[in-house]
DOMIDO-922313 format. One record per residue (C-alpha): residue number from 1; z, y, x negated. Coordinates in steps of 0.1 Angstrom, whole numbers, plus 5000, padded with zeros to 4 digits. Example, Ala and Ser with C-alpha at 12.3 -4.5 7.8 and 13.67 -1.06 7.14 Angstrom:
BEGIN
> i|z|y|x
> 1|5078|4955|4877
> 2|5071|4989|4863
This chain:
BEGIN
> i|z|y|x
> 1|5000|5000|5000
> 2|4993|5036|4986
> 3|5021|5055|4976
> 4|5025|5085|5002
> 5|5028|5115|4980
> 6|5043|5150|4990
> 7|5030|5179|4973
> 8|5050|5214|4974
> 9|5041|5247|4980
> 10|5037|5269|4943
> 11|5076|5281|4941
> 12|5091|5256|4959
> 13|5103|5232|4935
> 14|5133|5247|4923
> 15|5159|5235|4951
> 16|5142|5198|4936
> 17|5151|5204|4906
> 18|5183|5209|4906
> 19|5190|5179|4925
> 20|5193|5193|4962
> 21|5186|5167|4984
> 22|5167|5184|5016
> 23|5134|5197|5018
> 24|5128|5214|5042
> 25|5092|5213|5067
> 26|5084|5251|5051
> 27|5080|5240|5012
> 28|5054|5213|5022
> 29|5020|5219|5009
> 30|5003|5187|5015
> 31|5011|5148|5030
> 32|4986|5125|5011
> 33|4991|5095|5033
> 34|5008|5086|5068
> 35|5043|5084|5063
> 36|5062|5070|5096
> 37|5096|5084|5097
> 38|5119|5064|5072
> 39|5087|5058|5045
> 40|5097|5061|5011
> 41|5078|5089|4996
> 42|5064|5105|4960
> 43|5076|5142|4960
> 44|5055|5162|4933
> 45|5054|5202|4929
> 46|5024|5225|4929
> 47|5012|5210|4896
> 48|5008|5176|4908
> 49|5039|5168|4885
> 50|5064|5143|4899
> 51|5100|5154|4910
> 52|5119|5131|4930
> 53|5119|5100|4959
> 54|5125|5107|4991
> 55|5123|5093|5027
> 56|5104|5111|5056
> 57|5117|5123|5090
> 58|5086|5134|5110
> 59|5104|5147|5134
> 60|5129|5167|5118
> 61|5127|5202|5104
> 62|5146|5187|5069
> 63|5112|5169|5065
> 64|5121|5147|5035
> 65|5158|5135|5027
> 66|5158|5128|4983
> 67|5174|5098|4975
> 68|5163|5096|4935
> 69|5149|5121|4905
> 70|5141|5089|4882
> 71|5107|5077|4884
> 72|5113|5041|4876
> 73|5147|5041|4904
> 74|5123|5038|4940
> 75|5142|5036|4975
> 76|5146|4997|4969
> 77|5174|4972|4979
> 78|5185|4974|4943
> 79|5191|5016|4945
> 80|5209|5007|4982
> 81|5228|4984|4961
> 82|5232|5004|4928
> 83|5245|5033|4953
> 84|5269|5014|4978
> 85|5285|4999|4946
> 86|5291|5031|4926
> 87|5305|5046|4961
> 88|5330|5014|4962
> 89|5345|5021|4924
> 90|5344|5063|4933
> 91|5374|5045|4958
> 92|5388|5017|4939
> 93|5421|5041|4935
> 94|5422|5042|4977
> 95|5414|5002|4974
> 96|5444|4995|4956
> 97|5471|5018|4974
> 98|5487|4990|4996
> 99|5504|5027|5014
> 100|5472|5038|5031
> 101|5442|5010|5047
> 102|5416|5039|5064
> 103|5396|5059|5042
> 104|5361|5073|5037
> 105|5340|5043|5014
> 106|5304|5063|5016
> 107|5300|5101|5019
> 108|5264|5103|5027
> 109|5242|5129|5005
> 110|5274|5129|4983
> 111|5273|5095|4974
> 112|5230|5100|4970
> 113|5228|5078|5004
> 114|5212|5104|5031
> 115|5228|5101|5064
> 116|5245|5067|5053
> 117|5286|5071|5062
> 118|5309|5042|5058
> 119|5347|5040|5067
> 120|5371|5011|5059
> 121|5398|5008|5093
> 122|5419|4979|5072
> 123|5392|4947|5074
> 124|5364|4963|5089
> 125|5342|4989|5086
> 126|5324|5014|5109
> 127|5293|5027|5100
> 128|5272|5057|5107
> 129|5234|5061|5098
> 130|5228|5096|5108
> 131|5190|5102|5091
> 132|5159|5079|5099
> 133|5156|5071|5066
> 134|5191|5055|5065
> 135|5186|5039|5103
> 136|5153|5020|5088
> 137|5172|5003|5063
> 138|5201|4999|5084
> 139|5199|4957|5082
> 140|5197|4956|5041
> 141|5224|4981|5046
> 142|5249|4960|5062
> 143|5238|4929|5044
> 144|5246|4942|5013
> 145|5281|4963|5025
> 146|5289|4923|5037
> 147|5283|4910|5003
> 148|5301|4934|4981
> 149|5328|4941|5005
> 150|5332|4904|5031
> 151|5351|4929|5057
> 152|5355|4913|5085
> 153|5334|4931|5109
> 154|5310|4957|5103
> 155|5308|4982|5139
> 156|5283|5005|5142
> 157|5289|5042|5153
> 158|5255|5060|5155
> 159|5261|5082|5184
> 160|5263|5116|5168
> 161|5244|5140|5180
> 162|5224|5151|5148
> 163|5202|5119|5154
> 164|5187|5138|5182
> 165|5168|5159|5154
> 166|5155|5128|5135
> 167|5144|5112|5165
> 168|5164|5087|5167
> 169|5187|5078|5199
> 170|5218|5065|5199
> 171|5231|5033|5185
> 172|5262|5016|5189
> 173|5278|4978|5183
> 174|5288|4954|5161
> 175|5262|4949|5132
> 176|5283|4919|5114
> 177|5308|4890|5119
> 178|5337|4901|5143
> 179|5360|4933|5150
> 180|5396|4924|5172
> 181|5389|4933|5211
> 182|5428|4946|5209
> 183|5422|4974|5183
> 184|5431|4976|5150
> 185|5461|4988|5130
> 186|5460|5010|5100
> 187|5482|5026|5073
> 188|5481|5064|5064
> 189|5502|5072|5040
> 190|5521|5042|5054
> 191|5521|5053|5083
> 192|5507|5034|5111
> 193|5481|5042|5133
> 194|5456|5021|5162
> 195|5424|5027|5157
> 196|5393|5016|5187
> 197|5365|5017|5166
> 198|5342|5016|5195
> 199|5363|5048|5217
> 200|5375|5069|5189
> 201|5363|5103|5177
> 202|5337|5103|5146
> 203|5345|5066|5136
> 204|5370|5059|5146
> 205|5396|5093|5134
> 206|5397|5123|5115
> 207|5407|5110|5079
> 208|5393|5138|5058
> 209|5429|5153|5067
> 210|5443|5127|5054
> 211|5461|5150|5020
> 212|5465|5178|5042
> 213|5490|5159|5070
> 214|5513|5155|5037
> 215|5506|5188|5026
> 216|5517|5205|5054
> 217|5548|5179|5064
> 218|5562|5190|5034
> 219|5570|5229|5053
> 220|5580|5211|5081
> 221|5617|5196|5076
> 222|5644|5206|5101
> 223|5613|5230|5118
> 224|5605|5235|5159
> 225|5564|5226|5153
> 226|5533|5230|5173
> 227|5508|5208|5169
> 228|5474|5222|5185
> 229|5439|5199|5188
> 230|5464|5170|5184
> 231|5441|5139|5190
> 232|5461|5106|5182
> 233|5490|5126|5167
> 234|5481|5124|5124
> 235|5497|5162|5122
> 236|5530|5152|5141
> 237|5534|5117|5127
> 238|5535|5134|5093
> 239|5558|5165|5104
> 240|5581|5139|5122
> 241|5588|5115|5090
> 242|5595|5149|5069
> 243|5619|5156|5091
> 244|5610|5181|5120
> 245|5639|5191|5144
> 246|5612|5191|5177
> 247|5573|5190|5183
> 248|5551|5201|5208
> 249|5516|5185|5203
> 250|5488|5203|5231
> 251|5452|5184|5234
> 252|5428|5187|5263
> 253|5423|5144|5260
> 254|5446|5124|5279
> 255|5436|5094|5265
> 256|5442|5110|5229
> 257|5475|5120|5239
> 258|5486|5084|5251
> 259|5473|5071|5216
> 260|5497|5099|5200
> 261|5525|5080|5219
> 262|5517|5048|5216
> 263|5509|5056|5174
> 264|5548|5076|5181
> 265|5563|5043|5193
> 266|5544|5026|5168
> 267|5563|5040|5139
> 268|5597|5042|5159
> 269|5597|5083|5157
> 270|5628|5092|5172
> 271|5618|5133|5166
> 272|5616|5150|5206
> 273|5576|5152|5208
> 274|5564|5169|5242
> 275|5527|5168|5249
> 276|5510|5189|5268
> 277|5473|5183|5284
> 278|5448|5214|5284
> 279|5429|5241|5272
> 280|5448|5252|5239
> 281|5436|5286|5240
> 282|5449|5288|5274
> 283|5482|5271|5265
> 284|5489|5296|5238
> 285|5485|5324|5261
> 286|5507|5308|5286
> 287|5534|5304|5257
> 288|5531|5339|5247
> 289|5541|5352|5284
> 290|5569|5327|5281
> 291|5580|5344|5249
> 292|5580|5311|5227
> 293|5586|5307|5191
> 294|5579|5281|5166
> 295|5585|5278|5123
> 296|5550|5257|5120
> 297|5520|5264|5142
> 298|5490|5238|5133
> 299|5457|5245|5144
> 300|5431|5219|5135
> 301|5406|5224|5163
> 302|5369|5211|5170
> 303|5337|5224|5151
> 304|5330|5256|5164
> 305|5295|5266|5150
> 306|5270|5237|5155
> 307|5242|5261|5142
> 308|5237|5292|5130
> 309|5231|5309|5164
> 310|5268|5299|5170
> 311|5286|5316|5141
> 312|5292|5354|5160
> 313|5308|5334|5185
> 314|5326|5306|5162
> 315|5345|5333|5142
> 316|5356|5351|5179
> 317|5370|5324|5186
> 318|5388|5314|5148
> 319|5401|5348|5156
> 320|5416|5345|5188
> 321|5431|5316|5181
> 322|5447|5323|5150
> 323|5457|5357|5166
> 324|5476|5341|5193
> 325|5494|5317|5167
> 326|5509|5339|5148
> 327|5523|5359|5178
> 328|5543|5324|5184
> 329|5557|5324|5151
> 330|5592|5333|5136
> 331|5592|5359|5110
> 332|5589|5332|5080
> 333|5571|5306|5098
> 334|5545|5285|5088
> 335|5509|5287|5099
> 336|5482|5260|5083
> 337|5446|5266|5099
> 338|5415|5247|5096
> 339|5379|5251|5104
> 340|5358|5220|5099
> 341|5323|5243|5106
> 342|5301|5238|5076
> 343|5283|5272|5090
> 344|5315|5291|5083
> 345|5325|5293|5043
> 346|5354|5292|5031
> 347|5352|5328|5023
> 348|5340|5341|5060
> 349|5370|5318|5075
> 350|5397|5339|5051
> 351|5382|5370|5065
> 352|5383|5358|5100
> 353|5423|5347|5099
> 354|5425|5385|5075
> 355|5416|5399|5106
> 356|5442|5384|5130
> 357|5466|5388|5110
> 358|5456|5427|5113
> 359|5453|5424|5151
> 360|5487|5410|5154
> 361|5504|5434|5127
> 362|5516|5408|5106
> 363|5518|5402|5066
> 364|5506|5365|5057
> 365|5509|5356|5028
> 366|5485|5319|5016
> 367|5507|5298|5000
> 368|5480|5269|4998
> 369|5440|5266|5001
> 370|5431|5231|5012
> 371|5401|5210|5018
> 372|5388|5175|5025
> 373|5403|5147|5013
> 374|5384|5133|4981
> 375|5371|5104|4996
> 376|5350|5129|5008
> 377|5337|5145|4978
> 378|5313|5176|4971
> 379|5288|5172|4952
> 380|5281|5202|4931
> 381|5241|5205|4939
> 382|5246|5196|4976
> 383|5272|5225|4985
> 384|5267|5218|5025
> 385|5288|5187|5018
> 386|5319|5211|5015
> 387|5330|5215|5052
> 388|5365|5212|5057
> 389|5382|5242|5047
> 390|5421|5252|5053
> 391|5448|5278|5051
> 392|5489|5269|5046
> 393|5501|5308|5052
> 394|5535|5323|5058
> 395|5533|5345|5082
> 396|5559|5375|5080
């Protein structure tokens, strides 16, 4: 078969070059062949000379996803291999920490596998193949995550929305050998948590926190906390073992909240936790009529900005919420806030809480700037890969 080759547009080689991984629709020049989406293709600049291998999305406006700048290193099974190994040793650390059994095993474009993300819930693994050219290779994929790793079930989770622009839809299930029907049960920082691989958020939960629920326990000893976004409870379970006097945990899922308890009873918390079902906006408003204070406010919420049209109103609403949490806190108290947006920087989110804090006439002082876990790594020439981005501030 002829080698599809990809030819850029004079100028539009130098993202390539230094190893970014996207190329976007605009740089193209020429197609020299029919790719169908998922096709490994030749990528060369204006010149003719060759750059990189990559795989093709027709149907999306990141055209061609790079998976290799070495011209003797094609998309094979071998690279799959090559790649899913060196991702495995990146966590052999995480592997052998008998305290903590969930954790991030592939990081997509940061572990050079485009739209490929793999999570370890104790003996089995959920998967996500987010790009076309990761779905088409989906079955050497698992056959090779089987042999290096014999979990014992391999679940499938590709029901995010960002397939959509790739055109693929979604796809869900179990991909190898068996998962329990009753759930699994993991350690975090041995603490333990269920985990429904088919019904949870993401795949299964939110463990690029994973650092930052220890990071912030650690203000939260003999402290009144409110714990807002609270999903299955990883913020409380933390601020409950460091000691926290009472909690109040507020989430608009029901069905999150009753995992929070049962994940509560699971680790026989004896700490007063009240929940509280609804809009957290809403709820903090409510609480600031009421004339409520509290040491440690939390605010992990949702993304905010899908896209760039949803910034302006992303950062209103970073504002309003941070602005309302630190009218609920004591003179002293503790505020950490997150955005997981990768539209908002980390620089644009400081701003953003700089502001509230100017709204609501208090000093805040950061006492800690904190990020995603490092089984999700950044790499350096794929800086989108940096999303998670947090503030621990004491709020005056």
């Amino acid at each position: 078969m002829t080698q599809v080759q990809i030819t850029l547009k004079p100028g539009r080689d130098k993202a390539v070059r230094q190893r970014h991984p996207w190329i976007f629709s605009g740089a193209i020049a020429r197609v020299d062949g029919q790719p169908l989406d998922g096709d490994a293709v030749s990528v060369r600049d204006a010149s003719g000379k060759w750059l990189a291998w990559g795989s093709w999305s027709g149907s999306s406006q990141i055209r061609v996803r790079l998976w290799s700048w070495a011209e003797d290193e094609p998309i094979t099974d071998e690279l799959l291999q090559s790649r899913i190994r060196r991702a495995i040793q990146g966590r052999a650390a995480l592997a052998a920490d008998p305290q903590t059994t969930a954790y991030r095993l592939i990081f997509s474009e940061s572990d050079r596998l485009p739209g490929l993300i793999v999570d370890r819930y104790g003996d089995c693994l959920a998967m996500q193949l987010l790009t076309v050219g990761a779905a088409v290779r989906s079955d050497a994929i698992v056959r090779i995550l089987a042999e290096e790793l014999q979990p014992q079930g391999i679940y499938e989770r590709s029901d995010a929305e960002v397939r959509a622009k790739e055109g693929l839809e979604r796809s869900e299930g179990l991909r190898w050998g068996s998962v329990p029907a009753e759930g699994l049960d993991v350690l975090e920082n041995d603490l333990h948590f269920g985990i429904d691989l088919a019904a949870g958020q993401k795949t299964g939960a939110y463990l690029d926190q994973r650092v930052n629920r220890e990071r912030v326990a650690a203000y939260c000893g003999g402290a009144d906390v409110l714990s807002c976004f609270s999903y299955t409870g990883g913020f409380e379970l933390h601020a409950a073992r460091a000691g926290a006097e009472q909690i109040t945990a507020i989430d608009s899922s029901t069905d999150a909240l009753a995992q929070a308890l049962e994940n509560l009873r699971r680790n026989q918390c004896i700490t007063p936790v009240e929940q509280i079902a609804g809009n957290v906006f809403g709820e903090l408003r409510r609480m600031r009529a009421e004339e409520r204070r509290f040491d440690v406010i939390i605010l992990d919420p949702p993304k905010f900005a899908a896209n760039a049209a949803q910034v302006e109103r992303a950062c209103r609403g970073y504002k309003d919420i941070n602005l309302l949490a630190m009218g609920l806190l004591r003179p002293g108290g503790i505020l950490a806030t997150f955005s997981c947006s990768g539209l908002i920087s980390a620089d644009l989110f400081q701003k953003v809480v700089f502001g509230a804090s100017v709204d609501a006439g208090r000093d805040v002082q950061i006492l800690e700037q904190l990020s995603q876990a490092p089984d999700h790594p950044v790499l350096l020439s794929f800086p989108e890969s940096s999303y998670l981005k947090g503030l621990l501030c004491r709020v005056w």
